[in-house]
N, C-alpha and C positions, 0 to 999 in steps of 0.2 A: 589711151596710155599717156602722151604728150599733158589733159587736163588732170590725172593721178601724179605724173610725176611733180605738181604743184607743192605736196603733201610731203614727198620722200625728200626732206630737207637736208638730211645725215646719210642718203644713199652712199653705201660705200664698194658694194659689189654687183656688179650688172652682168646676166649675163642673156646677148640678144640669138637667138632662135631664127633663121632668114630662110627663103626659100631662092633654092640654086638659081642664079641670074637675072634677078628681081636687079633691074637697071632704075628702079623709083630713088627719088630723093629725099620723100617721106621728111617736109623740112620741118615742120612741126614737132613730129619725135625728135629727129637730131639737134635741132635748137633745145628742146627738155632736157636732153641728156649732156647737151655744152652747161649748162645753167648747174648742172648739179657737180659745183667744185668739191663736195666733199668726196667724190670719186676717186676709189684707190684699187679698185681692179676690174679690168675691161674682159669681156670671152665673149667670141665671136663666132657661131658655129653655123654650120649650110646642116638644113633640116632636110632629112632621110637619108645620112649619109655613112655609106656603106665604107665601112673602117679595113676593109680585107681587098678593097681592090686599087690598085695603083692606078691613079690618074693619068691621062696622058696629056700630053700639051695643048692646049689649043691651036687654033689656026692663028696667022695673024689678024686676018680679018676680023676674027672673032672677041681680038685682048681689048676690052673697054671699063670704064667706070661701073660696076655695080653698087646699090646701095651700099654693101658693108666700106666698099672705100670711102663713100662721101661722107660715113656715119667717123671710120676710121680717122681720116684728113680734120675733120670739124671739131672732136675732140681733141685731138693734139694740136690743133690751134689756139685754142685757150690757153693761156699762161696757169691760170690757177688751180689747172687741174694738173695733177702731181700724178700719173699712174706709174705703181707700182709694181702690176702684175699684170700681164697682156697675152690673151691665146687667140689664136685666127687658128680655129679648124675646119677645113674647107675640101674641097675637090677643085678649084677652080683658085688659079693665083692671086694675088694682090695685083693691082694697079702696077707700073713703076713709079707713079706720081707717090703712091701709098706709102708703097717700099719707100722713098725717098723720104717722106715727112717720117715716118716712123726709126728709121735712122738717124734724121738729123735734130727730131724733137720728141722725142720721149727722154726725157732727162733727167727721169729718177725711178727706173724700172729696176727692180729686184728680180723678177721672172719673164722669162718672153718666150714661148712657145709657139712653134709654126709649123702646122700642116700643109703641104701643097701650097705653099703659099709663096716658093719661089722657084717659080719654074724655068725654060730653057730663056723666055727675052731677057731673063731680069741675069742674065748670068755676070755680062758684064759691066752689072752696077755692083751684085753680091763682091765679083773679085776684088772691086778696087778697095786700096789695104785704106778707104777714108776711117778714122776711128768715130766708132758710133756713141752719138748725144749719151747713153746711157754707160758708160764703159765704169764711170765711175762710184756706180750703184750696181750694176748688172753680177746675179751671181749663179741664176741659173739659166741654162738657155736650150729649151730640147727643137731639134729640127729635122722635121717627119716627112718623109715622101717628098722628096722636093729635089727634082731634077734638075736645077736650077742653081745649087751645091753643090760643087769641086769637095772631095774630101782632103785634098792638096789644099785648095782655099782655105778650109775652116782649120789646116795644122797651121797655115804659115798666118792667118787674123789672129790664133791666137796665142802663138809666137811675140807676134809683135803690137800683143796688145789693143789689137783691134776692138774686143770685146770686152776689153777690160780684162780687172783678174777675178774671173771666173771661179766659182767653188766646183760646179757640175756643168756638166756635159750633155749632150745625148744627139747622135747622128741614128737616125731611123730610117734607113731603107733609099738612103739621099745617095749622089752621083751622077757623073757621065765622062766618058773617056776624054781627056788633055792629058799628052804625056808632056808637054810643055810646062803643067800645073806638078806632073809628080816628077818630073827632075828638078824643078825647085824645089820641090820640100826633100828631095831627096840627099838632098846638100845639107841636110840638119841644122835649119836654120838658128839664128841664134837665140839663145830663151832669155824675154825678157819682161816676165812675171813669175808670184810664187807659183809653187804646184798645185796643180788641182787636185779638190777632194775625188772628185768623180769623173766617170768618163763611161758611158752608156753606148754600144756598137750595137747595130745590128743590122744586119743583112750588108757586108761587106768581101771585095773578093781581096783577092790576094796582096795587090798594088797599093787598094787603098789602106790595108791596116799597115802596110809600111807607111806611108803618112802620115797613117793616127797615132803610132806608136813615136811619132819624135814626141809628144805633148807631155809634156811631164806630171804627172798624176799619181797620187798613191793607191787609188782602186779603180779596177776596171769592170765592166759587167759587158760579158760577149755573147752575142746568141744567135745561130743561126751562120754562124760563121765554121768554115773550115780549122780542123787543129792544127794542121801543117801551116797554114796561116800565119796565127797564134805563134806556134814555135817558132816559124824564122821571124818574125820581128822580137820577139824577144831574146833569139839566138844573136842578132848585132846591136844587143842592147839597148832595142824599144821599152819605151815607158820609162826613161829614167825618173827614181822616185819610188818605183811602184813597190805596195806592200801587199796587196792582194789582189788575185784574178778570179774571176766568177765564173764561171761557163755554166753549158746545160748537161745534163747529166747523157753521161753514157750508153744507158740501154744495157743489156745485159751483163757487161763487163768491159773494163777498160782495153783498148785496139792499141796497139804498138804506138799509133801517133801518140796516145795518149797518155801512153807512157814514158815517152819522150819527153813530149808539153811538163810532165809532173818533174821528170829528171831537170828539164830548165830552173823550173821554178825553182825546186829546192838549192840548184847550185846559184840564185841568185838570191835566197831566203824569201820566196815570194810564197805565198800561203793561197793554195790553190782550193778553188770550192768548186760543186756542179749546184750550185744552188739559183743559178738565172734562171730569171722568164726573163720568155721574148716580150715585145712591146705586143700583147694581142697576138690573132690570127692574121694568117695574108692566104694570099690565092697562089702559094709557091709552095709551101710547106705543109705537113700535113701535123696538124701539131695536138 
């Protein structure tokens, strides 16, 4: 691969295939793939990896460098490589060393997608409000299974601009209990970017969609979430902004919550659909 990639002069999309906790440095390839500055989107995926089951954390014994960090760190080391688009799908976290370079030097990213990729050690580097290298390009950002993610955290980053301004959203199945983190956001912190197009939920309880909802957006897509939820944040005027809510459909006919949910709406002129999918299947739902 390393004596191919000689050839791929104009490579502009790579996406690398690993096997879960391959700790090699493989410096040959990763020098080929430094070398190839026309690179504008990186996907990072762990091979045989089963999308419906929730990771759990590792030990700490166990949090070390695996290839895809060294592979990850190497490129964003290079100044002239400019990526754009960036996805870590994984079962197992990033590095903090990873997390670190990837925050502080990806500096023209348009998309940044993350699987498991931040889990419980990395929590108190996620909260701190530093604003990330990419905020001023960065427009979409979806963040999967990653228990490593405050849903308080990701209302008050992008409050304050942490992420930059943001078009889309997407919280996937992320949390863990700080009510320290939800009586901050719970003070409606101050908004200081435009509104987002998009806001992607799913698999959230009750706490956290009061969090989600200070974020100002004009569409939301909820799935797998409680109605009574939904309605009390939109009952203290969550989502200001919003012009339309997505949910999952019903089942055989609308339940009182959800006729409730519809009476919100309408006395807010919010345009209610049951047209969401969830992100996939999981091991909770039976879908």
């Amino acid at each position: 691969m390393s004596y191919i990639f000689d050839y791929l002069v104009n490579l502009k999309d790579l996406t690398v295939i690993y096997p879960k906790e391959d700790t090699h440095q493989y410096r040959n390839f990763t020098n080929a793939c430094c070398q190839r500055t026309s690179l504008k989107e990186l996907h990072v995926q762990e091979a045989g990896l089963d999308m419906t089951i929730t990771p759990t954390d590792p030990e700490e014994s166990d949090i070390r460098c695996y290839f895809v960090d060294y592979l990850i760190q190497a490129v964003l080391m290079v100044d002239n490589i400019r990526l754009e688009s960036f996805s870590h799908i994984a079962s197992l976290p990033l590095h903090s060393s990873t997390f670190t370079a990837l925050r502080a030097r990806a500096t023209h990213l348009h998309k940044l997608v993350l699987r498991t990729s931040i889990q419980s050690q990395l929590r108190a580097l996620f909260n701190q409000p530093t604003h990330w290298a990419s905020a001023s390009t960065l427009k979409t950002l979806v963040i999967r299974t990653c228990s490593g993610v405050h849903l308080g955290a990701v209302s008050l980053h992008c409050a304050n601009g942490v992420f930059g301004q943001l078009q889309r959203l997407g919280v996937i199945r992320c949390g863990y209990d700080d009510h320290v983190l939800f009586e901050a956001v719970n003070q409606s912190p101050r908004w200081t970017i435009g509104v987002l197009e998009r806001l992607d939920i799913d698999h959230a309880d009750h706490q956290e969609m009061m969090a989600l909802s200070t974020i100002h957006v004009q569409e939301v897509y909820a799935t797998r979430i409680f109605t009574i939820a939904l309605t009390n944040a939109l009952n203290t005027g969550g989502w200001p902004g919003l012009q339309k809510l997505h949910t999952q459909p019903q089942g055989d006919g609308p339940s009182l919550q959800f006729s409730d949910l519809k009476r919100i709406c309408d006395a807010r002129e919010i345009s209610l659909s049951t047209d969401a999918v969830p992100y996939g299947n999981c091991n909770c739902h039976n879908e």
